[in-house]
LOFI-377666 format. One record per residue (C-alpha): residue number from 1; residue in three letters; x, y, z. Coordinates in nm, 2 decimals. Layout:
BEGIN
num, residu, c1, c2, c3
NUM, ALA, X, Y, Z;
...
end
This chain:
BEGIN
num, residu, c1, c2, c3
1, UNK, 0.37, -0.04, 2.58;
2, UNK, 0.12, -0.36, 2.46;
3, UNK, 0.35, -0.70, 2.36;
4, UNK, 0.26, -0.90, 2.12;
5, UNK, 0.03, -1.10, 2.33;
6, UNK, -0.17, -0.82, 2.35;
7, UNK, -0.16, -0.68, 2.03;
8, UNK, -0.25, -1.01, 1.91;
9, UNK, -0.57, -1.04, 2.15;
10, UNK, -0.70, -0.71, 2.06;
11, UNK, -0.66, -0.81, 1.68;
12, UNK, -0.87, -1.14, 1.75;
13, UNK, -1.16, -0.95, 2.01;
14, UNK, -1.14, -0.68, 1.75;
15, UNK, -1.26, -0.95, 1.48;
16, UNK, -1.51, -1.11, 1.76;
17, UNK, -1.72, -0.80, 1.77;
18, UNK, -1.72, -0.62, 1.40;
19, UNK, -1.96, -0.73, 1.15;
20, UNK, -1.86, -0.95, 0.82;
21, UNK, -1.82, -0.76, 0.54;
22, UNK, -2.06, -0.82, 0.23;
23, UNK, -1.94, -1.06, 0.05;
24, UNK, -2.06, -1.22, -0.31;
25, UNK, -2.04, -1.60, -0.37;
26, UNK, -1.79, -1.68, -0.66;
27, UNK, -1.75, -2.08, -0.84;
28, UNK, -1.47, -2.17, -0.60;
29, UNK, -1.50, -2.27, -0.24;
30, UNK, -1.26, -2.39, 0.04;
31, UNK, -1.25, -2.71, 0.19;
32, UNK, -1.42, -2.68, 0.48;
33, UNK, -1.43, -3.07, 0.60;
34, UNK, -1.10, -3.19, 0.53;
35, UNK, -0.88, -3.20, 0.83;
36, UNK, -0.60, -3.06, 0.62;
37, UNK, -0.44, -2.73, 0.65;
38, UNK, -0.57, -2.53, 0.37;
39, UNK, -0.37, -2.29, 0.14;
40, UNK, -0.53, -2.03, -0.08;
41, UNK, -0.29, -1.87, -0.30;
42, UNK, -0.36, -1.63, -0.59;
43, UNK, -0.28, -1.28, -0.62;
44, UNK, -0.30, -1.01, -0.47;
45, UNK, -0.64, -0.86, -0.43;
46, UNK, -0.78, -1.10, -0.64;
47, UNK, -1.05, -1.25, -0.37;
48, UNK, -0.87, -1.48, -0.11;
49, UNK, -0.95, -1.24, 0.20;
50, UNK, -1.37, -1.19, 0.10;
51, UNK, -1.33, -1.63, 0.01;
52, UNK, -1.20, -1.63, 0.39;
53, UNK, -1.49, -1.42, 0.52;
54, UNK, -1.74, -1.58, 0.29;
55, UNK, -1.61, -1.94, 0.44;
56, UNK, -1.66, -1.81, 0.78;
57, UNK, -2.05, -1.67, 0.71;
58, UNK, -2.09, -2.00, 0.55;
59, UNK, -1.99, -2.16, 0.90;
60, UNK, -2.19, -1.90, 1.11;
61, UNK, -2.52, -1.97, 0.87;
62, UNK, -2.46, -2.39, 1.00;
63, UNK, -2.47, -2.28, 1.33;
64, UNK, -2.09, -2.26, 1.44;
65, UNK, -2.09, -1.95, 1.67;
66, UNK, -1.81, -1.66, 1.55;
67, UNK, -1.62, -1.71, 1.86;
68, UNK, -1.47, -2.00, 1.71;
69, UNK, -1.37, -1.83, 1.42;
70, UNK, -1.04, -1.62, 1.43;
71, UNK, -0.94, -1.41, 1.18;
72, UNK, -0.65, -1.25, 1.17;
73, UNK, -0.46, -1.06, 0.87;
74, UNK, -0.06, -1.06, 0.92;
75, UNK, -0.06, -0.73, 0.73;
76, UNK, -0.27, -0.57, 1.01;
77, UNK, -0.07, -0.29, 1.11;
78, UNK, -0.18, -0.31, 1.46;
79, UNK, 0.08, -0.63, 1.49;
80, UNK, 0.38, -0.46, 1.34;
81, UNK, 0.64, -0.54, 1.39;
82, UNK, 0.58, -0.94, 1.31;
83, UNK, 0.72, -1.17, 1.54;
84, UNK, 0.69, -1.56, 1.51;
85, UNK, 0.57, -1.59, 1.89;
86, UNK, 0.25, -1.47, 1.71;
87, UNK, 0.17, -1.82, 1.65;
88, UNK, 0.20, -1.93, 2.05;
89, UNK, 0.05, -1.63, 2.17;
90, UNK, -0.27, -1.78, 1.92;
91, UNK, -0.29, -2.08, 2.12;
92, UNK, -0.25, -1.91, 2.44;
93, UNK, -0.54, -1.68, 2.35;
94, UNK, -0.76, -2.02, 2.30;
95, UNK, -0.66, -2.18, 2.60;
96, UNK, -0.74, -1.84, 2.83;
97, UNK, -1.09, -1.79, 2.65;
98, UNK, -1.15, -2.14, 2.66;
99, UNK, -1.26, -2.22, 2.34;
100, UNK, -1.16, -2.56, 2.33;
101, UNK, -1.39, -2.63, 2.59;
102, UNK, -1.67, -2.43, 2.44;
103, UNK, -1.64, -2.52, 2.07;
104, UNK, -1.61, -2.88, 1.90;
105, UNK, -1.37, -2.69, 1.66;
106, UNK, -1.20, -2.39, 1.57;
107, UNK, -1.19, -2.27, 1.29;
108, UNK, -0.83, -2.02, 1.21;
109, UNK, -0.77, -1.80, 0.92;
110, UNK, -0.48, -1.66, 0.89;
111, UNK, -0.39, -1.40, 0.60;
112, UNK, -0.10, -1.33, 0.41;
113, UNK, 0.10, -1.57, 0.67;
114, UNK, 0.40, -1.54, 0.47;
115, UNK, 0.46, -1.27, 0.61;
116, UNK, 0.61, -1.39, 0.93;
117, UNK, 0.95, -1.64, 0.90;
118, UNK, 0.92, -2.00, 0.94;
119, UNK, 0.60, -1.97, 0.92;
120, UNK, 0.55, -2.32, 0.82;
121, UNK, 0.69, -2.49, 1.13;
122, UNK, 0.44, -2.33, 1.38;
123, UNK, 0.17, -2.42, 1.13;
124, UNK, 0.28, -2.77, 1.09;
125, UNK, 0.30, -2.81, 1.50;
126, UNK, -0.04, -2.71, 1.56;
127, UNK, -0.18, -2.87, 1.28;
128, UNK, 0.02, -3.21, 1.43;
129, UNK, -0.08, -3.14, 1.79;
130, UNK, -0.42, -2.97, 1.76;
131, UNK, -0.55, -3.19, 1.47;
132, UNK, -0.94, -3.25, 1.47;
133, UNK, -0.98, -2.94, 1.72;
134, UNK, -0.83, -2.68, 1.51;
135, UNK, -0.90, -2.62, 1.11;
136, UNK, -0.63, -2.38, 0.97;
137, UNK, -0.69, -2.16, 0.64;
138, UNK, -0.34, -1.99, 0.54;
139, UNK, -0.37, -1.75, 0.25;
140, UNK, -0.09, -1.56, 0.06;
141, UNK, 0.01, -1.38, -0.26;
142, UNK, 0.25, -1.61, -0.36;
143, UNK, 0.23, -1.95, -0.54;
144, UNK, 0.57, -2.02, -0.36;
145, UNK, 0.33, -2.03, -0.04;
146, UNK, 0.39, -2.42, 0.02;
147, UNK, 0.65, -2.43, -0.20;
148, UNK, 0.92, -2.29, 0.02;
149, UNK, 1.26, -2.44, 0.17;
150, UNK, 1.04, -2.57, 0.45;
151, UNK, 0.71, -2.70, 0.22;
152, UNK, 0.87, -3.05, 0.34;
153, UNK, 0.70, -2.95, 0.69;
154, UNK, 0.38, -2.94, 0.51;
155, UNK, 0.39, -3.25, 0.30;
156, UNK, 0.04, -3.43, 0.28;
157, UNK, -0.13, -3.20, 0.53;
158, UNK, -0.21, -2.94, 0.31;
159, UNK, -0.48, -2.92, -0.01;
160, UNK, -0.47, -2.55, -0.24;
161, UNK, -0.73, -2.39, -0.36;
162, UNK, -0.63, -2.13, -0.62;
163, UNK, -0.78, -1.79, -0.63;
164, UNK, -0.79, -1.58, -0.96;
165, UNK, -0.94, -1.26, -1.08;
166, UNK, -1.29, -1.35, -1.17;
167, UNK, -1.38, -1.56, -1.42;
168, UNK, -1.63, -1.44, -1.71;
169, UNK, -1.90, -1.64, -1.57;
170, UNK, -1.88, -1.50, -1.23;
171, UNK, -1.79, -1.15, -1.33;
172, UNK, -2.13, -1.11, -1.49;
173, UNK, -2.32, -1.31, -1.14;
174, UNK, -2.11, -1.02, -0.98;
175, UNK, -2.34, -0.82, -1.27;
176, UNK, -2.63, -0.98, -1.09;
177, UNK, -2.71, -1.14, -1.44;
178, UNK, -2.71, -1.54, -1.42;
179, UNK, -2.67, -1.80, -1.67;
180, UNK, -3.07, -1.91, -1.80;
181, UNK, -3.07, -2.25, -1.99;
182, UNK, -3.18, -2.04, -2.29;
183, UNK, -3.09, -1.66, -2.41;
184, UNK, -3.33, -1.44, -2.59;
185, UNK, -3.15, -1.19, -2.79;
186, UNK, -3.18, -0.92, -2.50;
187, UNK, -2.97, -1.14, -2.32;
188, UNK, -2.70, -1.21, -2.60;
189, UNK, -2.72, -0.82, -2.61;
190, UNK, -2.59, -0.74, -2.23;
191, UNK, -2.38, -1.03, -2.25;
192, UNK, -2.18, -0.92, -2.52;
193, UNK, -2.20, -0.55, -2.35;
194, UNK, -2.04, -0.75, -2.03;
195, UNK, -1.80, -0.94, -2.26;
196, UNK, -1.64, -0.65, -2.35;
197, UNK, -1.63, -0.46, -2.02;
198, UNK, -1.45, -0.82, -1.90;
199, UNK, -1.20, -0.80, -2.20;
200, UNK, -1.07, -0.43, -2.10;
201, UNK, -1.07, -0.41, -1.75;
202, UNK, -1.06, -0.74, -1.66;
203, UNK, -1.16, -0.92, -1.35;
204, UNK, -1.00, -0.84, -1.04;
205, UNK, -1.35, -0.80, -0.78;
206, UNK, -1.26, -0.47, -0.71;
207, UNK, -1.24, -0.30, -1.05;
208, UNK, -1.57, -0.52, -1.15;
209, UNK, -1.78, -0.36, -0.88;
210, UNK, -1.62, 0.02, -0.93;
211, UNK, -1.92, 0.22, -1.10;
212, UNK, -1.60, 0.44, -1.27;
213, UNK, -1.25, 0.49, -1.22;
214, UNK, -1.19, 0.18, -1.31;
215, UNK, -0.81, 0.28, -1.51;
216, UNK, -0.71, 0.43, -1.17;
217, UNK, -0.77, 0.14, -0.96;
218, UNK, -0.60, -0.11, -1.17;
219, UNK, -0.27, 0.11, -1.22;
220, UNK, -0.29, 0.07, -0.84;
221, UNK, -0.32, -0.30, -0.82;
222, UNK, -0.03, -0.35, -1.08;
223, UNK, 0.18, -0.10, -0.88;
224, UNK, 0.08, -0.31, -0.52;
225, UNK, 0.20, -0.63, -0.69;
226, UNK, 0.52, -0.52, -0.84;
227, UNK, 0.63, -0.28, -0.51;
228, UNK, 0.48, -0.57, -0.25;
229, UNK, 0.54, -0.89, -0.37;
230, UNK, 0.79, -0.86, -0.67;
231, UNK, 1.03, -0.57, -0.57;
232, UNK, 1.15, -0.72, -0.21;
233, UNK, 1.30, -1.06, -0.39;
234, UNK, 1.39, -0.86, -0.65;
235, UNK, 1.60, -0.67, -0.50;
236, UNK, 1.67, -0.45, -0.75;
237, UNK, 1.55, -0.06, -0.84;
238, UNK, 1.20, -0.06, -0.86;
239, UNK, 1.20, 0.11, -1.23;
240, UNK, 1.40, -0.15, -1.37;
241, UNK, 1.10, -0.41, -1.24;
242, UNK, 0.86, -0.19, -1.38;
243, UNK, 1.02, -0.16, -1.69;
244, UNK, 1.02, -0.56, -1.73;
245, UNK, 0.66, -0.64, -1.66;
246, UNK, 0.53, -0.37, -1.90;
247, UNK, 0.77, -0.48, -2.16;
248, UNK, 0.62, -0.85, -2.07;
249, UNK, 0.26, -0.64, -2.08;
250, UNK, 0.32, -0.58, -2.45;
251, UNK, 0.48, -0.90, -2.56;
252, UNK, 0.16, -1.09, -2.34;
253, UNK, 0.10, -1.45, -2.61;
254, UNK, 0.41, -1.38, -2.85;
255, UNK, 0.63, -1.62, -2.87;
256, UNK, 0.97, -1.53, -2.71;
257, UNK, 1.31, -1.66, -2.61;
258, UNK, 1.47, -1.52, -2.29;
259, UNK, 1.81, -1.43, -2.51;
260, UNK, 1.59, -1.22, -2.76;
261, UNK, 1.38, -1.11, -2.50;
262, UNK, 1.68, -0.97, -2.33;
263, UNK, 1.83, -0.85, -2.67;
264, UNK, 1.56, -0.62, -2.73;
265, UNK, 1.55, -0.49, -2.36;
266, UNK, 1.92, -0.36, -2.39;
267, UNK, 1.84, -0.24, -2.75;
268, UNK, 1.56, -0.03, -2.56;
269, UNK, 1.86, 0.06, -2.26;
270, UNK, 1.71, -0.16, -2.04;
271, UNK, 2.05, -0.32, -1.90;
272, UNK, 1.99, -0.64, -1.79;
273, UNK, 2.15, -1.02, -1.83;
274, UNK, 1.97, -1.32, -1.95;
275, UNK, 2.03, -1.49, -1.62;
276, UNK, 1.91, -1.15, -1.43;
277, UNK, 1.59, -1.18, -1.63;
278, UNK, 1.47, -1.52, -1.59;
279, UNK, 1.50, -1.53, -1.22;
280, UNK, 1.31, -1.16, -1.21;
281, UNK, 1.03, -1.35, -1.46;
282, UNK, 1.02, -1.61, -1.19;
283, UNK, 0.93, -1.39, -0.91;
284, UNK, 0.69, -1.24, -1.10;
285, UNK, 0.55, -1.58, -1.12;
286, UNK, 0.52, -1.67, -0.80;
287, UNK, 0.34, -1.32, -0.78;
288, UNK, 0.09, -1.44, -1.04;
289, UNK, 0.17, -1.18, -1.25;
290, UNK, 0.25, -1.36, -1.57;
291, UNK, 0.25, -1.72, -1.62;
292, UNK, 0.37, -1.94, -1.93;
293, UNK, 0.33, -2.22, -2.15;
294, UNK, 0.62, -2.43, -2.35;
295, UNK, 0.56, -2.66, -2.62;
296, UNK, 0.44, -2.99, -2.67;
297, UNK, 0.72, -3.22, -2.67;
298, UNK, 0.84, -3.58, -2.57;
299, UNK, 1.16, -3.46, -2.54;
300, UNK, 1.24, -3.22, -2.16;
301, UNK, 1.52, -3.04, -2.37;
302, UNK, 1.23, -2.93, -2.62;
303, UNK, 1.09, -2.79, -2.37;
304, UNK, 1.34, -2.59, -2.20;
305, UNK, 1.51, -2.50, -2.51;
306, UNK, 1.25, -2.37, -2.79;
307, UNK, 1.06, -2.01, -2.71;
308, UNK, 0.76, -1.95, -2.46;
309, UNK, 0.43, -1.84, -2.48;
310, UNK, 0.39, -1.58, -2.19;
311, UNK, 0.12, -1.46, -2.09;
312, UNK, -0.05, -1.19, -1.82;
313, UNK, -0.27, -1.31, -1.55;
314, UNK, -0.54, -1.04, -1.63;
315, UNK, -0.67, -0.83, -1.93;
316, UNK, -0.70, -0.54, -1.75;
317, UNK, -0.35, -0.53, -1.70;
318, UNK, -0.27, -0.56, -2.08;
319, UNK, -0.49, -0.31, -2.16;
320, UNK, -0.36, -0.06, -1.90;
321, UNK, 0.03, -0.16, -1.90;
322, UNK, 0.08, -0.34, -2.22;
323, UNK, -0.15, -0.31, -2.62;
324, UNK, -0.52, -0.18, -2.61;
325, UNK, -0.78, -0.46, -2.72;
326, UNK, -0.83, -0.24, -2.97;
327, UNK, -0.46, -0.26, -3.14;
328, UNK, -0.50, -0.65, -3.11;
329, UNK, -0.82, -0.82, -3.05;
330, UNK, -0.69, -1.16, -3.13;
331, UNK, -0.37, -1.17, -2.91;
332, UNK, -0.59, -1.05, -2.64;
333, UNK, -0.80, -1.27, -2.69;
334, UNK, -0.52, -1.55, -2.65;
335, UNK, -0.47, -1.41, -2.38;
336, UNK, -0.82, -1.48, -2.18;
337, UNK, -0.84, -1.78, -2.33;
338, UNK, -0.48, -1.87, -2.13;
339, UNK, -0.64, -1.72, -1.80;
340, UNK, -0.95, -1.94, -1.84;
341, UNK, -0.72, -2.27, -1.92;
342, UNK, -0.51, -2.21, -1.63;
343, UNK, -0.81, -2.16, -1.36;
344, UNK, -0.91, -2.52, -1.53;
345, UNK, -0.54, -2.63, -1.45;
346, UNK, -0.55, -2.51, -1.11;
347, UNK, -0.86, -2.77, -1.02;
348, UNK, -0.77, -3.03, -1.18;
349, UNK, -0.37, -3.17, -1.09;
350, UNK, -0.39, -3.37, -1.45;
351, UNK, -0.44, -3.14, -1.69;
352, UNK, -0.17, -2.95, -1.83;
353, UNK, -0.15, -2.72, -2.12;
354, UNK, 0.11, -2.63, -2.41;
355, UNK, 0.15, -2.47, -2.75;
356, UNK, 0.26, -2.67, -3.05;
357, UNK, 0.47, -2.61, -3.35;
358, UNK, 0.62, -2.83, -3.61;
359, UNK, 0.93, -2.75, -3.85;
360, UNK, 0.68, -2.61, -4.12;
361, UNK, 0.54, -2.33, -3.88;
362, UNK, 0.22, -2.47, -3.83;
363, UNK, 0.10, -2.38, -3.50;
364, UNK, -0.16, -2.44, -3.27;
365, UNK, -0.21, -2.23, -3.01;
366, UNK, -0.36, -2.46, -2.71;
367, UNK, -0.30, -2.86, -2.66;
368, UNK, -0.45, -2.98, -2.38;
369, UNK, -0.31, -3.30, -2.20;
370, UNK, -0.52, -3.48, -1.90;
371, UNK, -0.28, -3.75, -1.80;
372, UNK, -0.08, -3.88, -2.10;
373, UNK, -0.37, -3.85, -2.36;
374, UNK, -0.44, -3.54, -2.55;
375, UNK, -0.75, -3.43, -2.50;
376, UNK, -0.79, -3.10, -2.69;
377, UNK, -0.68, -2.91, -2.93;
378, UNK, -0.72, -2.54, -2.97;
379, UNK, -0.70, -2.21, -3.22;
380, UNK, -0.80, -1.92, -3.13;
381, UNK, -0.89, -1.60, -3.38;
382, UNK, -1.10, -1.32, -3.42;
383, UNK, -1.24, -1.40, -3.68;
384, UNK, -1.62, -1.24, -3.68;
385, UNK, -1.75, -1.55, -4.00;
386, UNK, -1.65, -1.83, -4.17;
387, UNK, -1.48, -1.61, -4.45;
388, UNK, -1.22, -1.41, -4.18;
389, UNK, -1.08, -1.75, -4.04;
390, UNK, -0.78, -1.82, -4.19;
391, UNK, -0.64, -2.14, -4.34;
392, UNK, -0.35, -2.21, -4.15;
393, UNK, -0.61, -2.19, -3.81;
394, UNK, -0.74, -2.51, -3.99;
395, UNK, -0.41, -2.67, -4.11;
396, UNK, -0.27, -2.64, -3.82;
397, UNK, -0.53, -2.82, -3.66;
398, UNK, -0.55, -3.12, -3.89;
399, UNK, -0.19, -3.13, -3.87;
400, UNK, -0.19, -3.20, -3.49;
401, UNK, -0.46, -3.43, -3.50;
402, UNK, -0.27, -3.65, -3.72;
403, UNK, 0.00, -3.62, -3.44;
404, UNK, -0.19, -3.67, -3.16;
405, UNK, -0.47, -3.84, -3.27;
406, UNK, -0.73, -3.60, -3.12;
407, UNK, -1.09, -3.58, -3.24;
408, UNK, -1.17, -3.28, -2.97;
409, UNK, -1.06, -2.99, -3.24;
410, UNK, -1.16, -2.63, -3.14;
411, UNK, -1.15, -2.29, -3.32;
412, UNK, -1.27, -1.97, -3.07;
413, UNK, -1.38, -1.69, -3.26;
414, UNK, -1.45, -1.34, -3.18;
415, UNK, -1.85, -1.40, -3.30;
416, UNK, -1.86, -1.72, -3.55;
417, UNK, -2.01, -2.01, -3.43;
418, UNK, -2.08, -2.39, -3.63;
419, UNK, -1.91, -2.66, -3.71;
420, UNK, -1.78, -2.84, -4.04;
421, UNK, -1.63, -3.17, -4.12;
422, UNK, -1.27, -3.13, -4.30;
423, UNK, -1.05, -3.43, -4.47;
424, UNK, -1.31, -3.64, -4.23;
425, UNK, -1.23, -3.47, -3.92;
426, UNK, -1.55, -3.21, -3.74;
427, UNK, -1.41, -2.85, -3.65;
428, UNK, -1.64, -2.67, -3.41;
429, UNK, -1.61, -2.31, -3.40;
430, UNK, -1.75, -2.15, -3.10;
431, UNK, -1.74, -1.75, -2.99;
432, UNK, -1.53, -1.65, -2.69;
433, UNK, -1.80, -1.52, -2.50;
434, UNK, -1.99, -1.83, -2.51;
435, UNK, -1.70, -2.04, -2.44;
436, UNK, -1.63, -1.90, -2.15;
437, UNK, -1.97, -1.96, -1.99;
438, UNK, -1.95, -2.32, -2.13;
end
């Protein structure tokens, strides 16, 4: 019988003598020269592995020879069942094939670490003992990945690159269409063809690439990320789970309380407590499964106290588990807008986002902070001209530039596009597609 020594060496040589998979370039990139451990957290299936092998053809391409690259995926069955002594037996491996004296560096990638307990503290002792001969990229399927009871271990070693379903722009470069400086009205054509392939099925690489199918496959990717990285915190029967995130599906940009939330769960014999719900909204959090916004507030107690905006982390998933665009082309589009906003959150630690509401109702749907200014403010409708976009979109708009005193006012429409000056203050109305490629 092979011990994990073993298993673990066969894993590596394994990785040493297959090819790289094919592998398309997206807008994000790891951080190759830094010193510091790097995490990669998104989820599931939604590109960290190919970003991993794409790093390592990058490093091949510059001359770095594959045997300093490792590989390994803790979800490899061949290493069942995980053992922490993984992490020793690594090192071991390097010292008996010598790479330390053959290679300047070495370059470790290690996915879906979280996998294996205490993780961090094997991690953070190479990192501390090995530093400027080993370069560690940890991926998981949790935002939780450094965020764990021992993150402290990790504390100003690590950077994060976040990894979410394809953006617009690089869902149609995975098209093999690229942005031009100028569009002819053939390209405006396919675009819009793209757009709306993008706003149904959404952008995990998989589904983008499938020639048909697509429904199939992202059933399957909703069902891996409820029964593999929701259900085992959870804790709880797996249709009860499933129950909540196509409930959350359907109510993806309303604006909702957890107590009514929960109301109309039990009204629908879904039994479950207020308390039971927010920590089960949580996980599927961390999973990347939905994500939120609260409103714009000085006050903390605002925040935690008046309703959310929730929202799902992909279209596809709305479409197949929640309302067809077709039933409701605006909230949808809410929706992508969110996704875009976030992956603009993810790279930059200032920015943060919010919905706003005063005691009139007037709403906006999107205020954008970077450090204590606002920056932007934004409506979003599907409004196809000038006529279809209604007046509260713009009142709602002047009435939080009065608040905030923000010039940057947006309105994202489904195919309108210009600009107008209103009570002295220029609105520019811009389609979805287009803003997305902006």
């Amino acid at each position: 019988m092979e011990n994990h020594k073993d298993k673990l060496a066969m894993v590596i040589e394994e990785y040493w003598r297959k090819e790289l998979p094919d592998t398309k370039e997206r807008a994000i990139s790891l951080k190759i020269e830094s010193d510091l451990i790097n995490d990669i957290v998104g989820p599931r299936r939604a590109g960290k592995t190919y970003l991993m092998y794409f790093t390592i053809r990058k490093l091949l391409d510059a001359g770095i020879e594959k045997e300093a690259t490792i590989y390994i995926n803790f979800e490899n069955r061949k290493l069942l069942p995980l053992t922490p002594d993984y992490f020793n037996d690594l090192i071991d491996v390097i010292h008996a094939k010598r790479l330390f004296e053959k290679h300047k560096t070495i370059f470790i990638f290690l996915d879906e670490v979280q996998r294996i307990r205490e993780w961090e503290k094997y991690i953070r002792s190479i990192y501390d003992e090995f530093k400027g001969k080993i370069k560690i990229f940890i991926s998981g399927s949790t935002s939780k990945l450094t965020e764990s009871e021992l993150s402290y271990l990790l504390t100003g070693r690590h950077l994060t690159t976040h990894v979410y379903p394809l953006s617009f722009r690089e869902f149609i470069s995975f098209k093999n269409f690229y942005i031009k400086e100028y569009f002819i009205e053939q390209d405006i054509a396919l675009i819009k063809e793209y757009f709306r392939e993008y706003s149904e099925f959404g952008g995990f690489p998989e589904v983008t690439l499938l020639p048909s199918g697509k429904e199939e496959l992202i059933q399957t990717l909703f069902s891996d990320i409820i029964n593999r990285d929701i259900l085992p915190k959870a804790k709880r029967r797996g249709e009860i789970i499933e129950d909540l995130a196509y409930f959350l599906c359907s109510n993806s940009g309303k604006l909702a309380s957890f107590t009514k939330l929960t109301g109309t769960l039990n009204s629908m014999g879904i039994k479950v407590s207020v308390p039971t719900f927010e920590k089960y909204f949580s996980i599927m959090k961390e999973a990347f499964l939905f994500f939120d916004l609260t409103i714009y507030s000085y006050k903390v107690k605002d925040q935690m106290q008046y309703p959310r905006k929730i929202y799902c982390m992909d279209p596809g998933f709305i479409n197949f588990a929640g309302f067809k665009f077709s039933q409701d082309r605006g909230r949808l589009m809410e929706n992508l807008v969110a996704i875009e906003l976030q992956r603009t959150k993810s790279k930059s630690p200032l920015i943060e986002i919010f919905y706003w509401k005063d005691h009139q109702e007037r709403e906006v749907d999107f205020v954008i902070r970077e450090g204590l200014p606002v920056k932007q403010l934004i409506q979003v409708t599907d409004a196809s001209s000038r006529e279809d976009i209604q007046k509260r979109e713009i009142t709602g708009l002047l009435r939080a530039d009065e608040e905030f005193k923000c010039s940057n006012l947006l309105i994202i429409t489904w195919e309108y596009e210009g600009e107008e000056i209103v009570d002295g203050r220029k609105i520019v109305y811009t389609p979805l597609w287009k803003w997305l490629l902006e």
